[in-house]
N, C-alpha and C positions, 0 to 999 in steps of 0.2 A: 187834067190837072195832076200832077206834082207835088208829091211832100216834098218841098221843100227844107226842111229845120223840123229836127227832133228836139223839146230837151227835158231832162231828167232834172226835177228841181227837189235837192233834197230837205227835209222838212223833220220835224219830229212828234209826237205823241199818237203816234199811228193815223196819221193824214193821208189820203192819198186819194188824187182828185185826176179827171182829167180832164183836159181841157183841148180845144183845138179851136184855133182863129176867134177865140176872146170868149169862146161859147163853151159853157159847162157841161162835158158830157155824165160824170161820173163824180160821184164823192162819197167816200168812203167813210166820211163821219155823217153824210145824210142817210146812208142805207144800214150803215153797221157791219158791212162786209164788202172782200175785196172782192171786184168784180171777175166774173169770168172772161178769159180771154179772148171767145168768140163774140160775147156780147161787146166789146171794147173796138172791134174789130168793126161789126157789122154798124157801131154807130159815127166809127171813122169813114166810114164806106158811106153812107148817107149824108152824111154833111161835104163830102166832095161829090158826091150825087149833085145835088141842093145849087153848088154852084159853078157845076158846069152849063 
């Protein structure tokens, strides 16, 4: 599998979520902090795991 489409949805009052194929991996107003960039990473890695 293939990332297809990235996108950067800009937002304000320090939001910052991520999301990948409708499924919430991260949210920045549920934790209180931005996530680190390996955790971000290895939870994009798992969810195209899941559906290969």
């Amino acid at each position: 599998m293939q990332i297809v489409e990235m996108k950067l949805i800009p937002s304000s009052g320090g939001c910052f979520e991520l999301t990948a194929n409708g499924k919430l991996l991260y949210s920045k107003l549920a934790v209180g902090k931005f996530p680190e960039e390996e955790l971000m990473l290895k939870q994009v890695e798992a969810l195209i795991a899941e559906v290969k």
